[in-house]
DRENPAFI-621272 format. One line per field, with one value per residue: x, y, z of N, C-alpha, C, O in turn. Coordinates in steps of 0.001 Angstrom, whole numbers, always signed. Layout:
BEGIN
nc1: [X;...]
nc2: [Y;...]
nc3: [Z;...]
cac1: [X;...]
cac2: [Y;...]
cac3: [Z;...]
cc1: [X;...]
cc2: [Y;...]
cc3: [Z;...]
oc1: [X;...]
oc2: [Y;...]
oc3: [Z;...]
//
This chain:
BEGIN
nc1: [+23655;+20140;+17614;+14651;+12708;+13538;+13243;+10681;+9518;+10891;+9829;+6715;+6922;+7814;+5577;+3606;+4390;+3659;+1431;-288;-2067;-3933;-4985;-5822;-8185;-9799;-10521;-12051;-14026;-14913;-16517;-19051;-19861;-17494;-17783;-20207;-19342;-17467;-18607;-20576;-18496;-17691;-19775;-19392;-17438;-15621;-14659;-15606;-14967;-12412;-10975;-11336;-9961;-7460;-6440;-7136;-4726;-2483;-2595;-1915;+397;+1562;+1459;+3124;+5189;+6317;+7751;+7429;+7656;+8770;+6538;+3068;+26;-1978;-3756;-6079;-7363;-9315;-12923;-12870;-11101;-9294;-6169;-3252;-674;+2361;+4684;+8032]
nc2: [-13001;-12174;-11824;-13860;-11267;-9024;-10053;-10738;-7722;-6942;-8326;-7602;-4563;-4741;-5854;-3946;-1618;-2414;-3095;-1041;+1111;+131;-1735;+315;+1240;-1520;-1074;+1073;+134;-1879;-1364;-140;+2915;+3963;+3963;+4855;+7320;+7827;+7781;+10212;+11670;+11300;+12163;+15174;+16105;+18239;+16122;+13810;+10160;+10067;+12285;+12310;+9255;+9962;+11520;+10292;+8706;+10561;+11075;+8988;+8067;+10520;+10391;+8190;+8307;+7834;+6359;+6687;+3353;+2076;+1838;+186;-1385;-2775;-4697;-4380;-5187;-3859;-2925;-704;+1384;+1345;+897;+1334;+3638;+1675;+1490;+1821]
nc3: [+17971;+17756;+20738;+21173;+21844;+20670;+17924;+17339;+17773;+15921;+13494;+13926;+13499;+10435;+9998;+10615;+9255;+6402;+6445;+7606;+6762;+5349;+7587;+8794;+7025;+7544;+9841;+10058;+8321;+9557;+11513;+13025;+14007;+13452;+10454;+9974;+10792;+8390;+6452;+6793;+6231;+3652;+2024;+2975;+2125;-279;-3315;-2283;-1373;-2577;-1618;+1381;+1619;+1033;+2567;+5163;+4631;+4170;+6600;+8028;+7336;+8590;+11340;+12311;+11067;+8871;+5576;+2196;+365;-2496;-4117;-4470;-2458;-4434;-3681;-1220;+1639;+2689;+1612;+1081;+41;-3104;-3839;-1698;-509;+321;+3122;+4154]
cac1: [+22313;+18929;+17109;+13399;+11690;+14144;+12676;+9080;+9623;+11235;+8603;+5548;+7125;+7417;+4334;+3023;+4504;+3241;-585;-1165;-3182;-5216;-5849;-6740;-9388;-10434;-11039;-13487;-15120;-15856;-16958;-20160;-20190;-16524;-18511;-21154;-18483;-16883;-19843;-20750;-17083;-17317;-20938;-19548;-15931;-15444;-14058;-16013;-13751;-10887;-10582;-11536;-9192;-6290;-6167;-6943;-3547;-1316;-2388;-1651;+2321;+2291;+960;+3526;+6676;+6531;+8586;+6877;+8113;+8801;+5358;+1897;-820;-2829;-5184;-6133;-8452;-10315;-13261;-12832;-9993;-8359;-4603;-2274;+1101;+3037;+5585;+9210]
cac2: [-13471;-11679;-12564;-13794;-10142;-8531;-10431;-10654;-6284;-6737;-8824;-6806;-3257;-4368;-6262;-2841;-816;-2737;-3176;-172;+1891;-1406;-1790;+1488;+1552;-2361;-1156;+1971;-795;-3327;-638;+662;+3726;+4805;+3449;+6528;+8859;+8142;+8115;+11540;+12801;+11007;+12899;+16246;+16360;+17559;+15148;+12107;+9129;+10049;+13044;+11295;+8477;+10662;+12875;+9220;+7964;+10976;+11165;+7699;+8220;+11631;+9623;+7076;+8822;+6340;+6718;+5495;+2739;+2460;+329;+472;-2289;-2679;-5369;-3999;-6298;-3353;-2520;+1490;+1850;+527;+846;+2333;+3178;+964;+1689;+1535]
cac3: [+17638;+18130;+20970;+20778;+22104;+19755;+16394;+17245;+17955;+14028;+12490;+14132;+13056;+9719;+9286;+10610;+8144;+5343;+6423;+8344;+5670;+4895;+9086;+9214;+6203;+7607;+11424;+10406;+7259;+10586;+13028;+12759;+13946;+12467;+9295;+10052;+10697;+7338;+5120;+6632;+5701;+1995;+1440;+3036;+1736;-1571;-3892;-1636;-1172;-2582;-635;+2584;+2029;+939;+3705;+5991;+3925;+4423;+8148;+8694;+7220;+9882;+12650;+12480;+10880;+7787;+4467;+1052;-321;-4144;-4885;-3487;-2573;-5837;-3712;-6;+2087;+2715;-68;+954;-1159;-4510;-3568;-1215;-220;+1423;+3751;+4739]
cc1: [+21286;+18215;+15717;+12317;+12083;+13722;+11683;+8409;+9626;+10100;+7197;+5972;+6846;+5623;+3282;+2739;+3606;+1641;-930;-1859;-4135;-5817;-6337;-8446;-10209;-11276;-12306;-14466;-15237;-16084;-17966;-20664;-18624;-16812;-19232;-20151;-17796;-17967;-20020;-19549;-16863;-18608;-20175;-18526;-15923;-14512;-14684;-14638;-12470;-10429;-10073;-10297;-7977;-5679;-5700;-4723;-2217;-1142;-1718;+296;+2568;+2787;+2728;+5177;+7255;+6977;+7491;+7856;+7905;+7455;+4374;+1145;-1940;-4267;-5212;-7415;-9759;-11218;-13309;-11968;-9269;-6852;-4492;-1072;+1634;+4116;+6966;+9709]
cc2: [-12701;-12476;-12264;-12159;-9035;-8800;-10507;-8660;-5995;-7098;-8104;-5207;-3585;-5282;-5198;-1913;-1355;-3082;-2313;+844;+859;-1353;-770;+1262;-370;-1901;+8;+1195;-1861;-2745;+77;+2189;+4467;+4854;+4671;+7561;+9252;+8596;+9789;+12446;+12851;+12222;+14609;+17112;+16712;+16512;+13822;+11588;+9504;+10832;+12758;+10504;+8817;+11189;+11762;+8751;+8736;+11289;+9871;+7796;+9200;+11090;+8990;+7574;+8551;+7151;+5929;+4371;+3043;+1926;+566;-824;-2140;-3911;-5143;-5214;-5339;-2918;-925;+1279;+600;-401;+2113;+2638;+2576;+2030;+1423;+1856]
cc3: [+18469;+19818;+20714;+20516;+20838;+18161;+16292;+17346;+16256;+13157;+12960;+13216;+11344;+9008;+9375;+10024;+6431;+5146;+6896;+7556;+5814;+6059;+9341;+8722;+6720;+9169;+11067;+9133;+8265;+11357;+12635;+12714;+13296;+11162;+9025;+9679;+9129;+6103;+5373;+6058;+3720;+1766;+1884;+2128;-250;-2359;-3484;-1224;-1522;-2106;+701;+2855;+1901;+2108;+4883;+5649;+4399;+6439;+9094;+8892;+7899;+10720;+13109;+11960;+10234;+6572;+3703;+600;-2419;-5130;-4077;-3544;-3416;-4730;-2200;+155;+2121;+1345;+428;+67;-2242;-4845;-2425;-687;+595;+2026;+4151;+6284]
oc1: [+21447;+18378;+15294;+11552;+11262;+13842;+11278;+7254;+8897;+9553;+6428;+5224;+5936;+4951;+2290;+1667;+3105;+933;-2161;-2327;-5137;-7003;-7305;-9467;-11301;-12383;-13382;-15604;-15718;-15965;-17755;-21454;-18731;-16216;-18989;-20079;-17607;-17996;-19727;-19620;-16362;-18208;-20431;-18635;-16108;-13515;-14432;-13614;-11498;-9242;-8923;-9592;-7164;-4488;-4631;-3816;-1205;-201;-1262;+1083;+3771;+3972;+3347;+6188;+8479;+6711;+6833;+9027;+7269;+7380;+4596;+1406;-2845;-5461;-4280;-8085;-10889;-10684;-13999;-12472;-8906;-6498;-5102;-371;+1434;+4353;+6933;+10835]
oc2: [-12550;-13689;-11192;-11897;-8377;-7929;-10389;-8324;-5295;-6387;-8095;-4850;-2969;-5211;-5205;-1313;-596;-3258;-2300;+1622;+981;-1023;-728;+1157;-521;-2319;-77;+1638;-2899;-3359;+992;+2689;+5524;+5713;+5419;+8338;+10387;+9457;+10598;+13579;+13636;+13272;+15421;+18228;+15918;+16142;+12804;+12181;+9270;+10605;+12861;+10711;+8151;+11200;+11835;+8602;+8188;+11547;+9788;+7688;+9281;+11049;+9376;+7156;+8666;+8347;+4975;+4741;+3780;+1707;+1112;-1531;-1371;-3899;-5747;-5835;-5684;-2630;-118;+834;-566;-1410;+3166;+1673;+2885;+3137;+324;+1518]
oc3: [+19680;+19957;+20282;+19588;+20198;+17299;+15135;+17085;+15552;+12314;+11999;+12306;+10789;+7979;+8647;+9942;+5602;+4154;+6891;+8387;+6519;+6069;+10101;+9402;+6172;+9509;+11658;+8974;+7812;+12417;+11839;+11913;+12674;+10511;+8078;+8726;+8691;+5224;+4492;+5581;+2915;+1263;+995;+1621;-1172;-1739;-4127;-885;-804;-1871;+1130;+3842;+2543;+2418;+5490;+6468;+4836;+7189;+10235;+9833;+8151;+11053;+14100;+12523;+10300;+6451;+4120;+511;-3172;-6339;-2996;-4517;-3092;-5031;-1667;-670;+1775;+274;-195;-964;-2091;-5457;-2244;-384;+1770;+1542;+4704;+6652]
//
């Protein structure tokens, strides 16, 4: 049997994997000035947003060392983006 530090390690990793796109795109949509920084990247970047949040999306799965899963989040908390891939 698991102990406690051992299953709260399990249930953080994957509750990590499966919101960390969303926490990303919620921490710079409640921070004011990461808020700035993005707007200037949507206006400079071609493509806007979906550039922006693409690039945010595949840096996030570098970062972190993350696999896709077979399915993506169709309803994110954040309003930056539409959907995005979850994680394994």
């Amino acid at each position: 049997m698991q102990n406690v530090i051992d299953f709260a390690d399990k249930v953080i990793s994957q509750k990590d994997k499966l919101s960390i796109t969303d926490g990303i795109f919620l921490l710079i949509q409640n921070d004011k000035n990461l808020m700035q920084e993005y707007l200037l990247l949507v206006e400079r970047e071609k493509g806007g947003h979906k550039t922006v949040n693409k690039i945010i999306g595949k840096r996030v799965k570098e970062k972190y060392g993350l696999t896709n899963a077979d399915y993506r989040n169709n309803k994110p908390l954040s309003t930056l983006i539409k959907s995005h891939q979850e994680f394994l």
